[in-house]
N, CA, C and O atoms as a printed pandas DataFrame, in Angstrom:
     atom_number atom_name residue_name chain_id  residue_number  x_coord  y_coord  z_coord
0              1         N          UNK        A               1  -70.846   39.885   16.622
1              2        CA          UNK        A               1  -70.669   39.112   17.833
2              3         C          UNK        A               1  -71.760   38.046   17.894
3              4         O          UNK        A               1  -72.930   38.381   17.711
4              5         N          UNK        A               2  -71.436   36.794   18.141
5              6        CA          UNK        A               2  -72.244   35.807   18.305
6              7         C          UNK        A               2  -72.922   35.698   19.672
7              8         O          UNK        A               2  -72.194   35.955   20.631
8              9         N          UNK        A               3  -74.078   35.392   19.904
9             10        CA          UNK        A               3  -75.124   34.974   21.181
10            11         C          UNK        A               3  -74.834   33.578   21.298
11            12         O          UNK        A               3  -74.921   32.644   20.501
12            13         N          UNK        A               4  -74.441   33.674   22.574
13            14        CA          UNK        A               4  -74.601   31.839   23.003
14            15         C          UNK        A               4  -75.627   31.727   23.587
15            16         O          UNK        A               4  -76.137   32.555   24.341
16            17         N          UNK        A               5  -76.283   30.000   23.092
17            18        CA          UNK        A               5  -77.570   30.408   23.578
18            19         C          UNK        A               5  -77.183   29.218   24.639
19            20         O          UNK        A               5  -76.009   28.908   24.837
20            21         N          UNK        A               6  -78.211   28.624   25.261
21            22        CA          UNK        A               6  -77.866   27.715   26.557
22            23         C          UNK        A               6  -77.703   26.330   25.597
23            24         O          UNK        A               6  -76.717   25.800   26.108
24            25         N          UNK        A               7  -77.997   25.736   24.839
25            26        CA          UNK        A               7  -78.114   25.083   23.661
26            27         C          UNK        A               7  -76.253   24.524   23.422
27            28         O          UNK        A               7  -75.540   23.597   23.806
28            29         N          UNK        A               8  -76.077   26.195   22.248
29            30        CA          UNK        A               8  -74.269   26.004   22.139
30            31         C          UNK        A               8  -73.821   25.815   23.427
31            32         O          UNK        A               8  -73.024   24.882   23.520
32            33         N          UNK        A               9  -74.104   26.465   24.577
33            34        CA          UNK        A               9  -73.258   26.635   25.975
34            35         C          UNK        A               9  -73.154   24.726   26.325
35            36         O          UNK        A               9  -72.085   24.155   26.540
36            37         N          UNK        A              10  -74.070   24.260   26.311
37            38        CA          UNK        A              10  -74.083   22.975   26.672
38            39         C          UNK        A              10  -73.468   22.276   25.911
39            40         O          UNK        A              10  -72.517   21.671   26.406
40            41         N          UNK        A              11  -73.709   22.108   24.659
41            42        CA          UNK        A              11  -72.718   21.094   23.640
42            43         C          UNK        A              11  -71.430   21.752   23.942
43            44         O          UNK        A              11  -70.524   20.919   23.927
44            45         N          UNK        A              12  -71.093   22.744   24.165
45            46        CA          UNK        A              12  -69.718   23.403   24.092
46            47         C          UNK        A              12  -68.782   22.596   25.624
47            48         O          UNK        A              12  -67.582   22.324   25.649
48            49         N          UNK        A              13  -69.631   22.411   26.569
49            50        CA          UNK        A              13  -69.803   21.913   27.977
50            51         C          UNK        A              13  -69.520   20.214   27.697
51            52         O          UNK        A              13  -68.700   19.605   28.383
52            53         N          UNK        A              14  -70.016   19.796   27.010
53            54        CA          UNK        A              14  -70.027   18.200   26.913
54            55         C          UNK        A              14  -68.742   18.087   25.949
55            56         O          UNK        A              14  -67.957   17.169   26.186
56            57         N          UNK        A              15  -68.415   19.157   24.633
57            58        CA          UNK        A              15  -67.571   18.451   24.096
58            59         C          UNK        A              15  -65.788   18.475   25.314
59            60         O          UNK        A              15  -64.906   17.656   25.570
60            61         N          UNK        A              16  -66.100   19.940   25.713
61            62        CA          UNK        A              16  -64.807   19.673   26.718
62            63         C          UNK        A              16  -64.911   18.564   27.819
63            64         O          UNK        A              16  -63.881   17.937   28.065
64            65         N          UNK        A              17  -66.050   18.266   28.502
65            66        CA          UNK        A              17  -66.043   17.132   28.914
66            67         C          UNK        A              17  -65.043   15.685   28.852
67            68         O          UNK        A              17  -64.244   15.157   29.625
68            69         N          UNK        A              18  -65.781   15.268   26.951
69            70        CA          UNK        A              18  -65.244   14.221   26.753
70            71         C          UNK        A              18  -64.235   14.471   26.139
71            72         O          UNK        A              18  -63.952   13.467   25.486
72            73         N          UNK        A              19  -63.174   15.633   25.898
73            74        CA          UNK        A              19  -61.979   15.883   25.614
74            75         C          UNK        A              19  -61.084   15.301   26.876
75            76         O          UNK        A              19  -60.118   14.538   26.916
76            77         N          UNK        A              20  -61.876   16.038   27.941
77            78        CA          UNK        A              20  -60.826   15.746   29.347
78            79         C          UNK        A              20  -61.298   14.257   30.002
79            80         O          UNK        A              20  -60.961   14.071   31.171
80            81         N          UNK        A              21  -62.008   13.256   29.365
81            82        CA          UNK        A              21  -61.907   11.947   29.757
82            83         C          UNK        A              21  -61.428   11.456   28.964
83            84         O          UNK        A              21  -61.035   10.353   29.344
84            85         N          UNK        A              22  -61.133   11.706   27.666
85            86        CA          UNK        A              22  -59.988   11.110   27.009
86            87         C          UNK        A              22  -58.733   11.234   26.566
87            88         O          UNK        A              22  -58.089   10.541   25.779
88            89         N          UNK        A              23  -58.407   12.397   27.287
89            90        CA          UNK        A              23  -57.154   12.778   27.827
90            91         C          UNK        A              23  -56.669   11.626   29.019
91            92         O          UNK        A              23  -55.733   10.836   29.146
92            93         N          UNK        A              24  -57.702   11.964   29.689
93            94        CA          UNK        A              24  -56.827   10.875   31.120
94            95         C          UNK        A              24  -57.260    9.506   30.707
95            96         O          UNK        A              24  -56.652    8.709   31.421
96            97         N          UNK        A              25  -57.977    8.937   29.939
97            98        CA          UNK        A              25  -57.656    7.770   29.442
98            99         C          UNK        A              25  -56.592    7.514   28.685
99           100         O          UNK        A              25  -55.873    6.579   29.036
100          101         N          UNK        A              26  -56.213    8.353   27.362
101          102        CA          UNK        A              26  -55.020    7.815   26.942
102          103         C          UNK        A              26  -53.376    8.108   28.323
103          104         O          UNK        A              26  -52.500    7.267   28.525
104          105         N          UNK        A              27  -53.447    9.199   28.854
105          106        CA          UNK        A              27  -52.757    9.128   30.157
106          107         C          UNK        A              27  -52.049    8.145   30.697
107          108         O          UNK        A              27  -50.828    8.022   30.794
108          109         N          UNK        A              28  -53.218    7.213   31.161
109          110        CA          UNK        A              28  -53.523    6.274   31.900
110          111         C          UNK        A              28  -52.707    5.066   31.291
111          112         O          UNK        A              28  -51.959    4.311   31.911
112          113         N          UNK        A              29  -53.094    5.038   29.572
113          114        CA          UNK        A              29  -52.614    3.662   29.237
114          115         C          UNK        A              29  -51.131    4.519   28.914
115          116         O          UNK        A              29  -50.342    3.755   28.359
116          117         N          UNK        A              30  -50.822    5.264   29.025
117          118        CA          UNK        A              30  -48.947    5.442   29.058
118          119         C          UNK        A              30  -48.294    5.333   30.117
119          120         O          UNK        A              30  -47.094    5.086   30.239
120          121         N          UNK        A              31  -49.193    5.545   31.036
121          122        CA          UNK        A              31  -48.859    5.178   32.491
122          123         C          UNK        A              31  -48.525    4.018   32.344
123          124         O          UNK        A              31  -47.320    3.797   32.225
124          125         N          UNK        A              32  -49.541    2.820   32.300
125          126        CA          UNK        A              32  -49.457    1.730   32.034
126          127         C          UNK        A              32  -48.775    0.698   31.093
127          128         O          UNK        A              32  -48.658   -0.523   31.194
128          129         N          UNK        A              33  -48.394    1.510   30.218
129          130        CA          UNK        A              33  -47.549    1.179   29.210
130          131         C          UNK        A              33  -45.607    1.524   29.289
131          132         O          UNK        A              33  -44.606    0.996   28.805
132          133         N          UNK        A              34  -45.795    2.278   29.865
133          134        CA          UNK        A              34  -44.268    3.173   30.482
134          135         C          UNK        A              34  -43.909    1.861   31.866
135          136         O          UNK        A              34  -42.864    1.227   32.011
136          137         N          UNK        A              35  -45.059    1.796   32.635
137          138        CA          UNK        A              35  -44.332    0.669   33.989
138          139         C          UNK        A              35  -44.673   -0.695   33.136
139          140         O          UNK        A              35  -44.237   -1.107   34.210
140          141         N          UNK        A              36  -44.883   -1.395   32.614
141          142        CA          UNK        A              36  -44.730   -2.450   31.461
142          143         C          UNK        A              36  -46.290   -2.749   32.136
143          144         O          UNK        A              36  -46.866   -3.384   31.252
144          145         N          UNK        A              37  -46.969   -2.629   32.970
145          146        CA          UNK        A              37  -48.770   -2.901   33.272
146          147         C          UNK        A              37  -49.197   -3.748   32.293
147          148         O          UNK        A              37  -49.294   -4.974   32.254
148          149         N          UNK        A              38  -49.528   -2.544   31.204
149          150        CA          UNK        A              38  -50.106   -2.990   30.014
150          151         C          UNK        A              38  -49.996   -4.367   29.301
151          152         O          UNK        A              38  -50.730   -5.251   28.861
152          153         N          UNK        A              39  -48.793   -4.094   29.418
153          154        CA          UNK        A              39  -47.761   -5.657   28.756
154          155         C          UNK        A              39  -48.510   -6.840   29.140
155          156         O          UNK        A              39  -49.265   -7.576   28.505
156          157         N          UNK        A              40  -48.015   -6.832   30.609
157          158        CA          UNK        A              40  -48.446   -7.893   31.650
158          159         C          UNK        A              40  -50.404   -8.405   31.746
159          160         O          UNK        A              40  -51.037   -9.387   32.132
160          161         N          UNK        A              41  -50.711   -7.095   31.156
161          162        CA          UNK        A              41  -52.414   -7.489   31.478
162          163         C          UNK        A              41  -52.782   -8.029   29.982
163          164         O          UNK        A              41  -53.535   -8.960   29.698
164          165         N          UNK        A              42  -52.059   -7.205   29.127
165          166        CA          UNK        A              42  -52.531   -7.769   27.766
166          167         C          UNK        A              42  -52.068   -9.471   27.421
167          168         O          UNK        A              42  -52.922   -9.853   26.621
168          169         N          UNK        A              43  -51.445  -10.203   27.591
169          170        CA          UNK        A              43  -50.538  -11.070   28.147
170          171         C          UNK        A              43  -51.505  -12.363   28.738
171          172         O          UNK        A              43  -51.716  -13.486   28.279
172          173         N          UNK        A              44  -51.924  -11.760   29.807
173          174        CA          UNK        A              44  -52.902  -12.481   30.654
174          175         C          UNK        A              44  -53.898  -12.626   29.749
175          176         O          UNK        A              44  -54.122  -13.708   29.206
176          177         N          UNK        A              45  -54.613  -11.486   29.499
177          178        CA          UNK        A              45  -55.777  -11.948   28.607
178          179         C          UNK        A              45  -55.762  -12.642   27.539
179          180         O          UNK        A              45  -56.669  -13.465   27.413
180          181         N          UNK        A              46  -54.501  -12.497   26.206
181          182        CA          UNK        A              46  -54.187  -13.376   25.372
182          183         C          UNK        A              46  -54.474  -14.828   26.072
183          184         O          UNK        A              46  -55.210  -15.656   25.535
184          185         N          UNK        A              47  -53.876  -15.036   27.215
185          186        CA          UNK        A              47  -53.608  -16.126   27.430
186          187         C          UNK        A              47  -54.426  -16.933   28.110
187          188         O          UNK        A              47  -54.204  -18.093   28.457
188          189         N          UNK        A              48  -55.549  -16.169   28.320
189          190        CA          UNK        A              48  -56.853  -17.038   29.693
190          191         C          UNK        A              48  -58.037  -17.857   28.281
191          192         O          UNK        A              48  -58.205  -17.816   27.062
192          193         N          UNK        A              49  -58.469  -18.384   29.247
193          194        CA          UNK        A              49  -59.823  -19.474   29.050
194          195         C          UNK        A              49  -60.674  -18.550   29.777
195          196         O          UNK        A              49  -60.672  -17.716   30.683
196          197         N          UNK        A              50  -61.582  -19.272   28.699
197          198        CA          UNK        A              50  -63.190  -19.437   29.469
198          199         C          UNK        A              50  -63.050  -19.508   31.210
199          200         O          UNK        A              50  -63.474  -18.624   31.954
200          201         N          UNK        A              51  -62.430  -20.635   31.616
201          202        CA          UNK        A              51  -62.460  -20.691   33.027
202          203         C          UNK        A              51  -61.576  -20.026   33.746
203          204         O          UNK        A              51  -61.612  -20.322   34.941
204          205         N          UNK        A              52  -60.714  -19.152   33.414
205          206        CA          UNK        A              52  -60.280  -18.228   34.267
206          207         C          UNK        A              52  -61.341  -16.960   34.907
207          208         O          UNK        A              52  -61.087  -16.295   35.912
208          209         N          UNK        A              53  -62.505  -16.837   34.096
209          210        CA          UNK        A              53  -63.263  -15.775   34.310
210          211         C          UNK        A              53  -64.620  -16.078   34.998
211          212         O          UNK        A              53  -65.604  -16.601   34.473
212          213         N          UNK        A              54  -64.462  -15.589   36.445
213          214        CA          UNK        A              54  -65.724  -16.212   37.475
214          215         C          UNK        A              54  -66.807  -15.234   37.395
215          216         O          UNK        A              54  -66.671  -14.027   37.594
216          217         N          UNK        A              55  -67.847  -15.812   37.104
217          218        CA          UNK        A              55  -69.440  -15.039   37.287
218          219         C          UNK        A              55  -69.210  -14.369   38.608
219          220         O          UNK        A              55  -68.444  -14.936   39.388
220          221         N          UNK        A              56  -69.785  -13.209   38.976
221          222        CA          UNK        A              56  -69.775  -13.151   40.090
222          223         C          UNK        A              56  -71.441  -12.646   40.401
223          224         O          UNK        A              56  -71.827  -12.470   41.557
């Protein structure tokens, strides 16, 4: 039987972490990709200038 020490417990902690934020990121872009979103934003950006984009 293996000892977890607080060490493994934590990396074990972070890798599910960034499993479940990149789960709902790819999610997200099927979301976005399924209502045509994606389309439409990728689109825009192809298509902007320099001056479409304001300092703020």
């Amino acid at each position: 039987m293996k000892i977890i020490t607080l060490t493994d417990l934590r990396k074990d902690l972070f890798k599910i972490i960034m499993a479940k934020k990149e789960y709902h990121h790819l999610k997200e872009l099927e979301y976005l990709e399924k209502t045509g979103t994606l389309n439409t934003i990728m689109k825009r950006i192809n298509n902007s200038t320099d001056d479409d984009f304001v300092e703020l």
